[in-house]
C-alpha positions in Angstrom: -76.3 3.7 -26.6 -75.3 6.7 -28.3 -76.4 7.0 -31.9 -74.8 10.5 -33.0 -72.5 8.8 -35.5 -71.5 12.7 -36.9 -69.3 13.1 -33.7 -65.4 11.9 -33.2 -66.6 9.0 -30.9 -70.0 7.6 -32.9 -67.7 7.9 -36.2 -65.2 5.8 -34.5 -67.6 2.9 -33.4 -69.8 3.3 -36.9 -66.0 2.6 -38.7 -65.2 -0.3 -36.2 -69.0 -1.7 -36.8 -69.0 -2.1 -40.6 -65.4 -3.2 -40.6 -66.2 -6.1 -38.0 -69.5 -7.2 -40.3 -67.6 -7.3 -43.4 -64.5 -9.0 -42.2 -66.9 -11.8 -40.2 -68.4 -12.3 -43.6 -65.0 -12.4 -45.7 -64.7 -8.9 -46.8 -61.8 -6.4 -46.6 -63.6 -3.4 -46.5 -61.2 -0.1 -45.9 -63.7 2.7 -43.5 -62.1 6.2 -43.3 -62.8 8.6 -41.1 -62.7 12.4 -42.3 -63.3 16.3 -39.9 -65.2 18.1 -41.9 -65.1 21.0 -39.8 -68.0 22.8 -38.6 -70.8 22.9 -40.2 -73.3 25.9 -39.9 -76.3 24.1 -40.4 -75.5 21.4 -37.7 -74.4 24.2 -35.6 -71.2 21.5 -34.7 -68.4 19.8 -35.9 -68.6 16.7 -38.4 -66.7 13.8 -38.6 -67.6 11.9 -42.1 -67.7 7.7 -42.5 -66.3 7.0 -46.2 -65.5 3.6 -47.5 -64.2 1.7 -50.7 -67.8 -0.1 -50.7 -69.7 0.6 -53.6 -73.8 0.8 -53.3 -73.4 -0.5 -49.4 -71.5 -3.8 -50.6 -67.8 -4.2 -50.9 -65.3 -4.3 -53.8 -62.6 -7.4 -52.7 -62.8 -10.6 -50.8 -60.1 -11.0 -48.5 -57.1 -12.5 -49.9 -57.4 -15.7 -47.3 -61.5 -15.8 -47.9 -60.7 -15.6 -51.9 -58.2 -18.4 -51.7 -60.3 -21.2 -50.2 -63.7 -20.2 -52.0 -62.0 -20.7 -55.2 -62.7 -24.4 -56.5 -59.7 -26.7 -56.3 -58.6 -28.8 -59.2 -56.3 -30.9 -57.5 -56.1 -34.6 -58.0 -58.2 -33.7 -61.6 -56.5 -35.3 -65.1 -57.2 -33.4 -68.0 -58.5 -35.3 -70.8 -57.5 -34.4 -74.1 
């Protein structure tokens, strides 16, 4: 496996990657994928990974996800 995730192709699969484990897990996460250019000190071009996350975890539940995690109060009288 190729593990150069700075190139068009690795960024591609690194972007697919995180967005399949986060939406298996209930997540929408939104990956971006950014040319930098080249870059001297690489001696290449760079493709960069960003993301809404925030420290590695995401920032929204998936609307479907959201909706049946929530606790239903159906059937329940309220007592006054």
């Amino acid at each position: 496996m190729d593990h150069d995730f700075c190139n068009v192709d690795g960024a591609r699969r690194l972007k697919q990657r995180i967005e399949e484990y986060w939406r298996e897990r209930g997540y929408e996460v939104e990956v971006k994928l950014v040319e930098a250019g080249f870059v001297a000190a690489m001696r290449s071009a760079r493709t960069d990974v960003r993301s809404d996350m925030v420290n590695g975890l995401p920032t929204r539940q998936d609307e479907e996800e959201h909706e049946r995690s929530r606790p239903s109060h159906r059937g329940l009288m309220e007592v006054a």
